[in-house]
N, C-alpha and C positions, 0 to 999 in steps of 0.2 A: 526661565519658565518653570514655576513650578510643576514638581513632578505629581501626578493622580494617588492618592492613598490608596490601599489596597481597598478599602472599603467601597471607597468609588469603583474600582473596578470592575468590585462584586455587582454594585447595580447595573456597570455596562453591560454585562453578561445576563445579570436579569431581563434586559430590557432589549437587547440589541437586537434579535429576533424581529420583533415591531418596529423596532425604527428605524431599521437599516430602509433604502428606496423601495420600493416597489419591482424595480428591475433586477435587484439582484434575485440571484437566487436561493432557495430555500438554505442550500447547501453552503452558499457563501455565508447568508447569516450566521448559520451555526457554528459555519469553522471562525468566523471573524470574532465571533463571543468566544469559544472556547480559547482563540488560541491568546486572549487577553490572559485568562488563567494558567496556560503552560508560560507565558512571560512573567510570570508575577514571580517574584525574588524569594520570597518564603514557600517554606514544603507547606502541604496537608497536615492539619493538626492529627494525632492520635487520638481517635475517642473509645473510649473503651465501652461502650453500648452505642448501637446504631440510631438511636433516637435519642442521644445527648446533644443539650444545645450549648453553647459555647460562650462564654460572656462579651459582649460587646467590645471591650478590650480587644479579644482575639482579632487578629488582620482578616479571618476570614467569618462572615456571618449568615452562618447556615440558611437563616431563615430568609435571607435575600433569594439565596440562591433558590429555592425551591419555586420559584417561579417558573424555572426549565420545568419540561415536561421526561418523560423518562424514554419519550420516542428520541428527542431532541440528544439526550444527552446519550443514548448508543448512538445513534447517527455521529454524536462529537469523538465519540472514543474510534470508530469504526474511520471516520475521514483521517484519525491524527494519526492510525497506522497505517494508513495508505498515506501520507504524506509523508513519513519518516523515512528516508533513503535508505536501504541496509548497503552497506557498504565496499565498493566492490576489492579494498585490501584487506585481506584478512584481517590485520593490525587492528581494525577500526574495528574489531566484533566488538570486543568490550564497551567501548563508549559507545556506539549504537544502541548495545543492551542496556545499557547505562539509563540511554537518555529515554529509551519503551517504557523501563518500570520506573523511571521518574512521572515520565506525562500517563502513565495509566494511573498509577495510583493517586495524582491530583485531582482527573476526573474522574473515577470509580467511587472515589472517598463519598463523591457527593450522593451518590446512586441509591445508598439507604433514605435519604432525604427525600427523594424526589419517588425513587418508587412506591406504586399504591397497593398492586396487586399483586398472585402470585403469578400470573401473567407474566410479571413485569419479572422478576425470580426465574420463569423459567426459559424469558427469550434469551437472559444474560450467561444462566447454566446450557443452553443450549450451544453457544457459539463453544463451548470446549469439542463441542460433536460435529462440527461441521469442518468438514476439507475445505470447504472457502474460505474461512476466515485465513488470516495468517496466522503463522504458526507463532511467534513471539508471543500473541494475544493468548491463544490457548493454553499456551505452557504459564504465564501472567495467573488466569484465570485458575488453574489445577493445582500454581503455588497458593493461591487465598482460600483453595480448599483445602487444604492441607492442616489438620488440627495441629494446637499451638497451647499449652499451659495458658495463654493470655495474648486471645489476638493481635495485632500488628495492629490494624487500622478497625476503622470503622467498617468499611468493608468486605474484608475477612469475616469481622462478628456475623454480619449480616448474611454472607454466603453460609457460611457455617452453620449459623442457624435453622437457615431453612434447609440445608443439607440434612440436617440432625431428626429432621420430620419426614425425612424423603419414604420412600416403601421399599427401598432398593432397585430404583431404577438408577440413578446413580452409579453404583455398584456394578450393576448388569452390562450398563452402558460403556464403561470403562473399559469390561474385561473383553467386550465386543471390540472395541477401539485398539486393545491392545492386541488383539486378533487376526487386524487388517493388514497385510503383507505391503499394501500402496498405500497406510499413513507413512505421517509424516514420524520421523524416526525421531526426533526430540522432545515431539506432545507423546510418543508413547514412553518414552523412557519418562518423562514426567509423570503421563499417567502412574507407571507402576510406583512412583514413589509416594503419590498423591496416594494409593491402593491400600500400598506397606501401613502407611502413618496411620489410616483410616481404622486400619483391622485391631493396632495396637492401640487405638485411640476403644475401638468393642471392646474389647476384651478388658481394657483399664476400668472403662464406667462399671461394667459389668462386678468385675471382683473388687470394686472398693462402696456399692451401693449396699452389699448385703451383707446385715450386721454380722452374720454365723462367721463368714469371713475373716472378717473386721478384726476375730480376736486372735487369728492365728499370725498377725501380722506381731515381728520382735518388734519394742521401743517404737510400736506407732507404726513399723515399714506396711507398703501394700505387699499385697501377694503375689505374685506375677505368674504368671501365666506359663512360664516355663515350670514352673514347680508342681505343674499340674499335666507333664507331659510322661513323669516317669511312675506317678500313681495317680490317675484322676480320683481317688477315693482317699486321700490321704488330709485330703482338706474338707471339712463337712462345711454345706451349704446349702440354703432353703432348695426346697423342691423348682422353684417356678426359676431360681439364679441356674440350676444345674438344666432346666431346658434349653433357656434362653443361652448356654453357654455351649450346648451341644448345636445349637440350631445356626449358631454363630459361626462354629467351626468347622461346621457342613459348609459353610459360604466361603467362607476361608479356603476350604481345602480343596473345592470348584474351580478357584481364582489358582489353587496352587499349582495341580492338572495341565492347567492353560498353561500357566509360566514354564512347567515346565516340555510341554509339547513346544514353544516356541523356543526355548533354550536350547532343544536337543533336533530342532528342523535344520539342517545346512541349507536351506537355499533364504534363509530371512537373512536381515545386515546382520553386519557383523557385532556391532555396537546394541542394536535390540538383542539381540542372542544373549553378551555377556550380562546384561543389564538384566535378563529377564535371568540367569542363573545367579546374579547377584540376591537380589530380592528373594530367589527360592528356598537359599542358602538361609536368608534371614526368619524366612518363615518356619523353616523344618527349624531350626536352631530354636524359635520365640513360641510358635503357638501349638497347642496340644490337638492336633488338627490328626482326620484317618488317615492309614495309609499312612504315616511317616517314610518307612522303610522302603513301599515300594517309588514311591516318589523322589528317594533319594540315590537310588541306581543309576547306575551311567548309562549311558544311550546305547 
């Protein structure tokens, strides 16, 4: 018996929604098309823009797939982590995590495709905010926000992007999350790292858009933003770079407060606690934020 090409598979999934009986349910449809895509033998291609199309060559053919709807395909990702067993020997943690960010990022990859609106943007940013989801998905979701020299997937690009339009809810939302004494103790220590990256990801745009900057860098280097911790005047830069970079480190230093009011509480876990004076340590060390010194006392 010949075996199905991936291309065919892709149509099954197109189309399986509709053709499956009438009896089944909505739910069986979707999980019975997606889970043809977690069986198929080759990973998600890498695209590096979310609205690249892929040459017929390629085993998988975007534009098939975009037949899914963008309801259909959270509904796919939301049944395949409720259907993944976590594991009840310790041993098995790794392969279980293994096999979460293999099948999310197969069908996440698709979700630039198929999403239309920012709707669709913010039902996917929202599940990192929710206690019901599970926590593997959120922690998933706060790694693809996580800025990167050169995203990973296509869907990284696309979270990222619209993160990068956000107004700081984003931000706010996080530092609320990492707040919660009854989260979940590995979506916040994600959080904070998701935080860290984000702040040095500011601060980077920031000191390498503004030419005045630009020149104080040796043989090309950028400037970093420590260098700007022990004389904020020592580096000249346009008026509008030296707001936006005060305005920055006011947010920063908000976020820093927080980390370290939960660093120095004894009754949060033990693992948030260190994690939250890990990241503080990094911050007082990296960004020229107020208050250094008082925020660097012991409890």
């Amino acid at each position: 018996m010949t075996r199905p090409t991936c291309g065919a598979l892709i149509l099954l999934l197109a189309t399986a929604i509709v053709a499956l009986p009438v009896s089944a349910t909505e739910d069986d449809a979707i999980w019975n098309a997606a889970e043809q895509l977690l069986l198929a033998d080759v990973q998600p291609p890498v695209a590096p823009s979310p609205v690249q199309r892929l040459s017929v060559e390629h085993p998988y053919r975007y534009e098939s797939f975009s037949e899914w709807s963008p309801e259909a395909l959270r509904r796919a990702v939301a049944l395949f982590v409720e259907r993944t067993t976590p594991p009840t020997d310790p041993t098995g943690q790794d392969a279980y995590s293994r096999e979460l960010q293999q099948g999310l990022r197969k069908l996440l990859e698709y979700y630039p495709l198929v999403a239309r609106t920012q709707g669709d943007f913010e039902q996917v940013r929202n599940w990192v905010f929710d206690p019901g989801r599970p926590a593997p998905l959120r922690v998933y979701l706060l790694e693809q926000a996580t800025p990167n020299s050169t995203p990973t997937s296509a869907f990284a690009a696309y979270f990222q992007g619209h993160l990068n339009f956000d107004d700081g809810t984003f931000e706010k939302r996080l530092l609320e999350l990492i707040q919660l004494p009854q989260e979940s103790k590995p979506v916040q220590c994600a959080a904070m790292e998701t935080q860290l990256a984000r702040a040095r990801e500011g601060y980077r745009l920031l000191l390498t858009r503004d030419p005045q900057i630009a020149q104080h860098g040796e043989n090309g280097a950028a400037v970093s933003p420590q260098q700007l911790i022990e004389d904020p005047k020592a580096i000249a830069m346009t008026r509008r770079t030296a707001l936006l970079l005060a305005r920055h480190s006011e947010a920063v230093g908000r976020w820093a407060r927080s980390l370290k009011g939960t660093a120095d509480n004894p009754q949060r876990e033990a693992s948030v606690r260190a994690k939250a004076r890990e990241t503080l340590e990094a911050v007082l060390r990296e960004f020229p934020i107020p208050n250094r010194d008082t925020l660097a006392q012991a409890p």
